[in-house]
C-alpha positions as CSV (number, residue, x, y, z in Angstrom):
1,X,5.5,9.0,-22.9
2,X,5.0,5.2,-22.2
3,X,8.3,3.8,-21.5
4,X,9.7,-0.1,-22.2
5,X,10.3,-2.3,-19.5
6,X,13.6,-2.5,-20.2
7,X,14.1,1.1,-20.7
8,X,12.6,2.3,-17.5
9,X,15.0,-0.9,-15.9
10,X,17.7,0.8,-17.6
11,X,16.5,4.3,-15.9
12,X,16.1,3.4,-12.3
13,X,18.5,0.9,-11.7
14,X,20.7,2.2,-8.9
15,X,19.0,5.4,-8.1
16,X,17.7,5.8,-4.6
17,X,15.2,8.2,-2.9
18,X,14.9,9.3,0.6
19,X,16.7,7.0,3.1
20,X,14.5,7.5,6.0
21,X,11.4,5.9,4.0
22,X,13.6,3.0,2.5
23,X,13.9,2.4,6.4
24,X,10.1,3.0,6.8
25,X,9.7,0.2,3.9
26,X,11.9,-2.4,5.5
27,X,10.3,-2.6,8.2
28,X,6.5,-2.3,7.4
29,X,6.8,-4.9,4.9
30,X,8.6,-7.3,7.4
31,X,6.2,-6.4,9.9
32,X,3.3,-7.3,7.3
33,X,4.9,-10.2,6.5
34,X,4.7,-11.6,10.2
35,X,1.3,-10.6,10.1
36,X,0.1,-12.5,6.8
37,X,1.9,-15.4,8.3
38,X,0.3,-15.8,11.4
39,X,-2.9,-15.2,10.2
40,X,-2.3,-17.9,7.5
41,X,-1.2,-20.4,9.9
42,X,-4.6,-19.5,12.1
43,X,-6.6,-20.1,9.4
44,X,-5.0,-23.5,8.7
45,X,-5.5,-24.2,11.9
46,X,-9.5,-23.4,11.3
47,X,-9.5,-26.0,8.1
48,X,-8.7,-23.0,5.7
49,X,-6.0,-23.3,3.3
50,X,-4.3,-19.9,2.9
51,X,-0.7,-21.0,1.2
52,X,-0.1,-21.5,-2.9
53,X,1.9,-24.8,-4.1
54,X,4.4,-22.6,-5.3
55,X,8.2,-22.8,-5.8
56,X,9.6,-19.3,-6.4
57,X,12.6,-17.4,-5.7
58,X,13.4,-13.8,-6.5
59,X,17.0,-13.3,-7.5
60,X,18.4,-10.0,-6.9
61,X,20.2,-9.2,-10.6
62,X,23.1,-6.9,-8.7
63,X,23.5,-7.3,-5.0
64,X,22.8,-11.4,-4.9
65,X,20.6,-11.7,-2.8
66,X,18.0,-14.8,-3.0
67,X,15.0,-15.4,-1.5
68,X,12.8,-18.1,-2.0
69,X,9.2,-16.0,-1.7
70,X,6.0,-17.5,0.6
71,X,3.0,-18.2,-1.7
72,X,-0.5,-17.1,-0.4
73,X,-3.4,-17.5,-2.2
74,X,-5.8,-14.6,-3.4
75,X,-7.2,-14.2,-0.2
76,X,-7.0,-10.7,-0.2
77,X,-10.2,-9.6,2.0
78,X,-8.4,-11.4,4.9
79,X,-4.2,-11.6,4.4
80,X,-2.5,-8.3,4.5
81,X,0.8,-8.5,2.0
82,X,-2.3,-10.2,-1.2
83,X,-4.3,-7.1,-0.2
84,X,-1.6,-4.7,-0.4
85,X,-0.2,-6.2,-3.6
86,X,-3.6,-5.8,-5.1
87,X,-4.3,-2.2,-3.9
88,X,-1.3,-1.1,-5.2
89,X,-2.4,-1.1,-9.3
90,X,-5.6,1.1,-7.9
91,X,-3.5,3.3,-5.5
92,X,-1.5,4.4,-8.8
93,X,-4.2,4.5,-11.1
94,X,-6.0,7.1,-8.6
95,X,-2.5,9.2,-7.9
96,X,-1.7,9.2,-11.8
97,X,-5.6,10.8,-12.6
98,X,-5.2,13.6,-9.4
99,X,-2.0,14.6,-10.9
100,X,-2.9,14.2,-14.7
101,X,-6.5,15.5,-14.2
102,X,-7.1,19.1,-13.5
103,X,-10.6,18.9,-12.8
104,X,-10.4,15.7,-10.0
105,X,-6.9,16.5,-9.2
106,X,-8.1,20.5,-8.0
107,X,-11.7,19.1,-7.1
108,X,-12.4,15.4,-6.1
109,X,-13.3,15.3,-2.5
110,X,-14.0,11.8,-0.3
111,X,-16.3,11.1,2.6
112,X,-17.3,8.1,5.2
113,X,-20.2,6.5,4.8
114,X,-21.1,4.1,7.8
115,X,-24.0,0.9,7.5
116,X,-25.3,1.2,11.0
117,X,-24.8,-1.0,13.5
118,X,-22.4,-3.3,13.9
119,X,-22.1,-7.0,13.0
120,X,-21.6,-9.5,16.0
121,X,-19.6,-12.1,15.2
122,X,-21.6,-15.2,13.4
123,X,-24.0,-12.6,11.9
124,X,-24.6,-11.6,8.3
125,X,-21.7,-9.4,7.7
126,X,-21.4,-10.1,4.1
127,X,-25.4,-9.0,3.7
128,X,-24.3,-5.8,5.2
129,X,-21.6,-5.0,2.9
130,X,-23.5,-6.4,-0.3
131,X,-26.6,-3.9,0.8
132,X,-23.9,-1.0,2.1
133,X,-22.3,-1.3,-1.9
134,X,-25.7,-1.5,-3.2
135,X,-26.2,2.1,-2.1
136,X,-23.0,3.5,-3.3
137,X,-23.5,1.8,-6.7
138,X,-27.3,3.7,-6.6
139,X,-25.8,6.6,-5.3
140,X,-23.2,6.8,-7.8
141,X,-25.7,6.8,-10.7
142,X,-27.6,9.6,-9.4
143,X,-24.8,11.8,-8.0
144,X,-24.1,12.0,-11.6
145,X,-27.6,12.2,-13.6
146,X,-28.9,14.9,-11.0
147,X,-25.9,17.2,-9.8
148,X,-23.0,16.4,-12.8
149,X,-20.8,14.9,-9.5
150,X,-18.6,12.4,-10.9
151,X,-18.0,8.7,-8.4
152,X,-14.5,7.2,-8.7
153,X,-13.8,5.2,-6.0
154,X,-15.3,3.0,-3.4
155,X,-13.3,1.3,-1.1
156,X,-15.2,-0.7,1.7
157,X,-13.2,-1.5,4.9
158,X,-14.4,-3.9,8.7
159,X,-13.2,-2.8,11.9
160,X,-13.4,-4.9,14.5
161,X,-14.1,-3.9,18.2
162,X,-14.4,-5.1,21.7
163,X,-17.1,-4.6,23.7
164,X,-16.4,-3.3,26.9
165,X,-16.8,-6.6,28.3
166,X,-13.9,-7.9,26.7
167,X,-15.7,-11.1,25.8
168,X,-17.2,-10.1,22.4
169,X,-16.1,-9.0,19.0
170,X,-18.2,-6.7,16.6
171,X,-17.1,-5.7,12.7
172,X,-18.6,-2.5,11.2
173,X,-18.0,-1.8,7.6
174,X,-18.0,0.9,6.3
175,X,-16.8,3.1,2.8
176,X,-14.4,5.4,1.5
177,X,-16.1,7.5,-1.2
178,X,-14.0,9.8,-3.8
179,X,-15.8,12.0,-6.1
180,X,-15.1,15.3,-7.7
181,X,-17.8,17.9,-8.8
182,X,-17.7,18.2,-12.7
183,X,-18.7,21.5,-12.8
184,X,-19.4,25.0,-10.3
185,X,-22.4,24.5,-8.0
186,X,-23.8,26.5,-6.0
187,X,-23.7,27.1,-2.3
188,X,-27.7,25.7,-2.8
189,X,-26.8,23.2,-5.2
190,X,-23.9,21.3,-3.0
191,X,-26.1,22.0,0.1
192,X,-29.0,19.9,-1.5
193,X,-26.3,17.3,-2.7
194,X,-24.8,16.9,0.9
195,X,-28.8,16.4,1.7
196,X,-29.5,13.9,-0.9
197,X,-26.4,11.9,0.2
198,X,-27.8,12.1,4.2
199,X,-31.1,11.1,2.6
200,X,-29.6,8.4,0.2
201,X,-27.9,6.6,3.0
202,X,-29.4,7.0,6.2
203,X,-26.5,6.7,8.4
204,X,-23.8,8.3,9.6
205,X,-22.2,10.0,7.1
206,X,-18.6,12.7,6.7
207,X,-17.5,14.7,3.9
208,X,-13.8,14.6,4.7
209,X,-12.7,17.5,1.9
210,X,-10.5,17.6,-0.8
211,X,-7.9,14.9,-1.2
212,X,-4.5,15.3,0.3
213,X,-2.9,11.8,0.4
214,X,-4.7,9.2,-1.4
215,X,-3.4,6.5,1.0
216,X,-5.0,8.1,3.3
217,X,-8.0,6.4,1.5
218,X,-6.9,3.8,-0.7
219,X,-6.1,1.8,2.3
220,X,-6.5,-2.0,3.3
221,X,-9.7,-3.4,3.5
222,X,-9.4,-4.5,6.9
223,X,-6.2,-3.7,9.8
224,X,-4.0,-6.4,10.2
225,X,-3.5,-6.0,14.1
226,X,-7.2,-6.1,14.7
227,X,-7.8,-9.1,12.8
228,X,-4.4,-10.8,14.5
229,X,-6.6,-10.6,18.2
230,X,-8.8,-12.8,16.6
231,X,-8.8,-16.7,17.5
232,X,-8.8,-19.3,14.4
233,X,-12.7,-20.0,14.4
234,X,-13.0,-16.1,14.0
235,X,-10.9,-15.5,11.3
236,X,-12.2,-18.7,9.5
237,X,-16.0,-16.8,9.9
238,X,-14.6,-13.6,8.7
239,X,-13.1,-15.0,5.2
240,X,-16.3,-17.1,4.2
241,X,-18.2,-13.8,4.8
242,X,-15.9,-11.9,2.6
243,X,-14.6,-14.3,0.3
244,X,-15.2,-13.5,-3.6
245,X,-16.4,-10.0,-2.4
246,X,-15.2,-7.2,-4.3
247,X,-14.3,-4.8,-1.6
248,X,-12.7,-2.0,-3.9
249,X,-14.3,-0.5,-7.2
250,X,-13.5,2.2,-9.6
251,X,-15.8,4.2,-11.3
252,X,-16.1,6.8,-14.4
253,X,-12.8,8.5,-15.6
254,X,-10.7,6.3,-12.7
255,X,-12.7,2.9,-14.4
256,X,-12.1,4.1,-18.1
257,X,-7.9,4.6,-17.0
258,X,-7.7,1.5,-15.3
259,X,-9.3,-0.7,-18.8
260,X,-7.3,1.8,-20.9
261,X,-4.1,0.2,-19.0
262,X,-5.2,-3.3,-18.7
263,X,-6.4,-3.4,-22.7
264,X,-3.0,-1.7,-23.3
265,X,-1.0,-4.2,-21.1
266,X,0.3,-0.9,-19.2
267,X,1.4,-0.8,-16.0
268,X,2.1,2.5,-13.9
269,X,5.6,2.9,-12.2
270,X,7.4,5.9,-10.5
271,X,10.3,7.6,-11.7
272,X,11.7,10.2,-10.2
273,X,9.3,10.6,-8.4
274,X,6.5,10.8,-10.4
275,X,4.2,8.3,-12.2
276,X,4.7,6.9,-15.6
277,X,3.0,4.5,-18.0
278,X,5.6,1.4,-18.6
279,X,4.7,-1.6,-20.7
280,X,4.0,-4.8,-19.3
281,X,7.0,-7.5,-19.5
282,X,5.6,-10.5,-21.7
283,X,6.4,-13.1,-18.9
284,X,6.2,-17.2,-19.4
285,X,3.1,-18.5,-17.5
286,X,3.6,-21.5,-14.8
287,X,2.7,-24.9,-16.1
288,X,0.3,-25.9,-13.6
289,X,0.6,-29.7,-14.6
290,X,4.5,-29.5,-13.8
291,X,3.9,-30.9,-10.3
292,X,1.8,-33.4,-10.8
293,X,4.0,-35.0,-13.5
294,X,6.8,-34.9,-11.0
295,X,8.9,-32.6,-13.5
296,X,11.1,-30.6,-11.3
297,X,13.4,-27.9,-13.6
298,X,14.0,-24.2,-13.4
299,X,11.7,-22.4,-15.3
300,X,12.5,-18.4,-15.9
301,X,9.7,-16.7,-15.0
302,X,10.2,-13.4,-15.9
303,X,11.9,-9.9,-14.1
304,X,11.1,-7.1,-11.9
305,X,11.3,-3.2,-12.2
306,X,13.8,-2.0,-10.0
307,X,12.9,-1.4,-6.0
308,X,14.6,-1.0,-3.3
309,X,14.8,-4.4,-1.7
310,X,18.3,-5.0,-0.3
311,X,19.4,-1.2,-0.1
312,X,18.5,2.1,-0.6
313,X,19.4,1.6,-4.1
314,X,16.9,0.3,-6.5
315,X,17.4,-2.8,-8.6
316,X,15.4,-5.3,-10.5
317,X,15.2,-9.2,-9.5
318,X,14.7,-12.6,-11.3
319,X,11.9,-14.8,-11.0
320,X,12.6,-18.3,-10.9
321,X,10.7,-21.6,-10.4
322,X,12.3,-24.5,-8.6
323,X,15.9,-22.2,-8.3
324,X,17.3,-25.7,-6.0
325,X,16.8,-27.7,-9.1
326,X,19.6,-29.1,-11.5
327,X,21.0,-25.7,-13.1
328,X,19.1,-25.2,-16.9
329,X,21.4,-24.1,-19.7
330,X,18.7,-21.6,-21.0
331,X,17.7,-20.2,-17.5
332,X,21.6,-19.5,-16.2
333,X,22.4,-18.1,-19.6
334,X,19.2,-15.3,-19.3
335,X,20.1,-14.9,-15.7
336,X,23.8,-14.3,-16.5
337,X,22.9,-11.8,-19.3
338,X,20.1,-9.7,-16.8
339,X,22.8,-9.5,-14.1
340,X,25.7,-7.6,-16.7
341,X,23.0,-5.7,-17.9
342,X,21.6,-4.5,-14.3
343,X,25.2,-4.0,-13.0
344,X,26.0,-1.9,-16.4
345,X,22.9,0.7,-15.5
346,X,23.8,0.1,-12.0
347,X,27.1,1.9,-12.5
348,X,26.0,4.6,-14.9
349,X,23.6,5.9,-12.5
350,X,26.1,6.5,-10.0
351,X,25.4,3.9,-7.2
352,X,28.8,2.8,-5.3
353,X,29.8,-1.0,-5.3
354,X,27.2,-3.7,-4.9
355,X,29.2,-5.0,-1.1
356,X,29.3,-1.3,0.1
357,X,26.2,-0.6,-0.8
358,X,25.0,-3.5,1.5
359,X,27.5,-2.0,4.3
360,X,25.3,0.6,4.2
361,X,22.2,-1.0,4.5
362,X,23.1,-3.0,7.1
363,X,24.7,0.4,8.9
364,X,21.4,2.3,8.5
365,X,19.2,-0.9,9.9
366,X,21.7,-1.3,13.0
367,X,21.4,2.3,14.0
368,X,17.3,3.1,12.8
369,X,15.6,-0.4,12.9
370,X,14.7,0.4,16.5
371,X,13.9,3.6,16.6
372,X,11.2,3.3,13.8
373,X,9.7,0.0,15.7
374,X,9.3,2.6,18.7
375,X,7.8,5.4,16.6
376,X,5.3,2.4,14.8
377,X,3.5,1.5,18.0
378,X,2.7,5.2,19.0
379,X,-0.9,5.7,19.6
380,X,-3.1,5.2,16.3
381,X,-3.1,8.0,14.0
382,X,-7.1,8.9,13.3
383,X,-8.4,11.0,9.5
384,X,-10.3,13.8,10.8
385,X,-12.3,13.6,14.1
386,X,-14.8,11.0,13.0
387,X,-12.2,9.0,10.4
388,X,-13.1,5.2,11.4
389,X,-9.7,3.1,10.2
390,X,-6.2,3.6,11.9
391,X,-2.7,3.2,10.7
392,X,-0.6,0.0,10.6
393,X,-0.1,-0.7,14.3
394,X,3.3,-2.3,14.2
395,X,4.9,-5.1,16.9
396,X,8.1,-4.5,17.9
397,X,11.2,-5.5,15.7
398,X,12.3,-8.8,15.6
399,X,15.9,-10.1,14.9
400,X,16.0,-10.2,10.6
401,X,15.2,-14.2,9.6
402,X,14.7,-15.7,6.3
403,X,16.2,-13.7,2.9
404,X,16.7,-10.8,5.1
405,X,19.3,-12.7,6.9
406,X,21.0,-13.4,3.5
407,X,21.3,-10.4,3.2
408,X,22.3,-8.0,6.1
409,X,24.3,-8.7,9.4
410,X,22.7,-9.0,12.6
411,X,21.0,-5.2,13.2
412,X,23.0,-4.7,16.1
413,X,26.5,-5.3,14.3
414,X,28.4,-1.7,14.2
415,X,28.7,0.3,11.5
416,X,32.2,0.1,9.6
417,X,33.8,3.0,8.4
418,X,32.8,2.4,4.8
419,X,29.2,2.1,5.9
420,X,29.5,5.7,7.7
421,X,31.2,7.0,4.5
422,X,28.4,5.9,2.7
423,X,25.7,7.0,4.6
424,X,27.1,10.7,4.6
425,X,27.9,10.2,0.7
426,X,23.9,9.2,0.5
427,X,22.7,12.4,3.2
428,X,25.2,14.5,0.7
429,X,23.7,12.9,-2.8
430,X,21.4,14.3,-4.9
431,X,19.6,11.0,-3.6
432,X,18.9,12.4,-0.2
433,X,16.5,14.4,0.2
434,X,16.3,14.3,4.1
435,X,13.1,14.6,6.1
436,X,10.6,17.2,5.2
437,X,9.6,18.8,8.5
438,X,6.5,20.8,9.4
439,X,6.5,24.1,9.6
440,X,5.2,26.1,13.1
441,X,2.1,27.9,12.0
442,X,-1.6,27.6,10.9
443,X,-2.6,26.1,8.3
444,X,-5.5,26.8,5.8
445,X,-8.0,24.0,5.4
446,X,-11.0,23.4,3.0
447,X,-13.9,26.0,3.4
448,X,-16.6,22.8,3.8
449,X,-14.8,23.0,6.8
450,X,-13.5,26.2,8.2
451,X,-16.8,27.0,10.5
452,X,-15.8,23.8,12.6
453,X,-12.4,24.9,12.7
454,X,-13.6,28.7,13.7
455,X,-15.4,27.3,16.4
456,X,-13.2,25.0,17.9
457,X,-9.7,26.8,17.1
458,X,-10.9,29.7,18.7
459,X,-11.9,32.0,15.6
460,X,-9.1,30.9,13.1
461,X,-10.0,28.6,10.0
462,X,-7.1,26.3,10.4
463,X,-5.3,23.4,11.8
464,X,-2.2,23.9,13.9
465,X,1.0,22.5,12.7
466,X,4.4,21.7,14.7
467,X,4.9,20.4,18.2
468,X,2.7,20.9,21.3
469,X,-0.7,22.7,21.8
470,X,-1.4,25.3,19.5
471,X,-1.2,29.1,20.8
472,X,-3.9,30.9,22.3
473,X,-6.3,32.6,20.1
474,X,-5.5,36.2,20.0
């Protein structure tokens, strides 16, 4: 079923999911946010222009909120919020195929392919990545003519490191690979594939397994707090050697779904927790000549599916250009008629009042916002023993600034006794559905891998899950 934009508005307005990742959300994207910023202004300070001439401001349609929203420009090898905005279309596409697909969804598998040594700083580090793509491109091809294994994705990611010196920084790219086996083959047959691949490539190379969590490989192209210990010379070197580079492809079934949607004018959204095909909103274009005129008016832009911005509880937003300017006829008139219309699925999907359900936002920020900043700069989490990209190190929190101050108290302003009302009403609702916690025990992992596991586990084929050092072996 491909739904309307409207329609799947209509659906999702006011429904909310788990609250513990809503608070996850805030404060990654605030924390990316900072991040984008300073490397912007770092870049300026190096000669490079990193912010649009832009005049936008995202309207929230039930809780009010507005925000006048930064412009970058598509600099999205070397700012964190463009490259997340553009991963996210692939990241979908890729989910929607595992769970629509049985063949890659049971079968695709990714691996780590290294280019060798790294890059010093001033060196050729866009030659390495055109020659390390070059490979997987070739690879692909014959992956496919000479053992039916089917490429669909490559994602290549820089790391930069420190020498031990502490004086100089190197970058090492490196891929993610995904590709699933079209067919049975043999214990010979995948042997002399993993050969070929050794061959093919001639570095260091790791078949990671089957695919559990496709973030886990769909991930930036570079890590934002890496690139933030750079100085503004640095990062100006590091976007002319990746600028216009296409650092993420799809191939074969994942290439053919993504031109299916963009032909179609589809788009993939989530509801109810799962993915869905959703048309496209036909959205007025910016007239770029509008500045240089010295026309200043609102303009409607267009509106968003429902998220989770302000609370828990998803909603959509209007887009407007120049929102300070003299009011248009036209533009309060649509944005009058998208607010009764939000606020109408709003309350059919159960959601409490509009100023309670920012109590409660505010309530669950005062008493987590913290606590998750803590649990963010724990020690990097490492894929597999020889995974080479971290998660998102986050800084501590900062006080809330900008539209977020529109919208919530300060975090440390107590929670009122609507806001604790609401919070248990959420735990209570069908919308909460609490943290999902590991169970004590081994767990089974992919044959490719169970020898290493044998040996290393002490003679079971597993990995141990819960708290502490796993048990003895018996």
């Amino acid at each position: 079923m491909v739904y309307t934009h409207d329609g799947l508005t209509a659906e999702t307005t006011g429904t909310a999911g788990p609250v513990e990742n809503w608070i996850d959300g805030h404060v990654r994207k605030r924390t990316l946010r900072g991040q984008t910023v300073t490397i912007a202004d770092r870049l300026g300070t190096a000669g490079v222009q990193a912010y649009a001439d832009s005049d936008v401001s995202r309207i929230d349609l039930v809780t009010g909120g507005v925000e006048r929203l930064i412009a970058f420009r598509s600099m999205r090898n070397v700012l964190p919020t463009v490259a997340a905005k553009g991963r996210r279309p692939l990241l979908n596409a890729l989910t929607y195929l595992l769970e629509t697909d049985p063949q890659h969804g049971k079968y695709a598998r990714y691996a780590v392919v290294t280019s060798g040594l790294p890059v010093e700083v001033g060196g050729d580090l866009r030659g390495r990545i055109e020659a390390l793509q070059r490979l997987v491109s070739r690879f692909a091809y014959k992956a496919r003519r000479d053992y039916d294994v089917e490429m669909l994705f490559r994602g290549t990611e820089y790391t930069r490191k420190v020498r031990a010196s502490g004086e100089d920084a190197t970058y090492h790219p490196h891929c993610n690979l995904i590709y699933t086996p079209m067919r049975r083959l043999s214990q010979d047959e995948w042997a002399a594939f993993l050969a070929m691949m050794h061959v093919h490539f001639g570095t260091v190379l790791k078949d990671c397994g089957r695919i559990e969590n496709t973030r886990e490989v769909v991930k930036y192209t570079f890590k934002p707090a890496e690139l933030l210990e750079a100085d503004p010379d640095e990062l100006r070197w590091v976007y002319e050697q990746t600028t216009k580079l296409r650092l993420v492809s799809s191939f074969g079934d994942l290439a053919e779904l993504m031109k299916r949607l963009k032909d179609g004018r589809l788009k993939l959204a989530t509801l109810k927790g799962e993915i869905v095909e959703c048309h496209k909103e036909h959205r007025e274009p910016r007239d770029p000549n509008a500045r240089s005129t010295g026309e200043v008016r609102q303009r409607w832009l267009g509106t968003t599916l429902p998220s989770p911005t302000a609370t828990p509880w998803a909603e959509p937003s209007a887009l407007i250009e120049n929102y300070d300017a003299a009011p248009d006829t036209a533009v309060m008139d649509e944005l009058g008629r998208r607010q009764r219309a939000a606020r109408a699925a709003w309350d059919a999907n159960g959601a409490p009042e509009p100023e309670q359900a920012l109590a409660i936002a505010a309530g669950l920020l005062a008493g987590k916002v913290a606590l998750i900043g803590e649990r963010q700069q724990r020690a990097p989490f490492r894929v597999h023993t020889g995974s080479l990209t971290d998660a998102l190190e986050a800084p501590a929190p900062t006080p809330l600034s900008g539209g977020d101050a529109r919208r919530f108290p300060a975090v440390d302003a107590p929670r009122t006794p609507e806001a604790e009302d609401g919070v248990n009403r959420l735990r209570r609702g069908p919308g909460w559905q609490g943290a999902k916690r590991p169970k004590l025990g081994w767990k089974p992992v992919d044959a490719s891998r169970s020898e290493v596991r044998s040996r290393r586990d002490g003679g079971r084929a597993g990995r141990w899950v819960g708290t502490g050092p796993p048990p003895a072996a018996a």
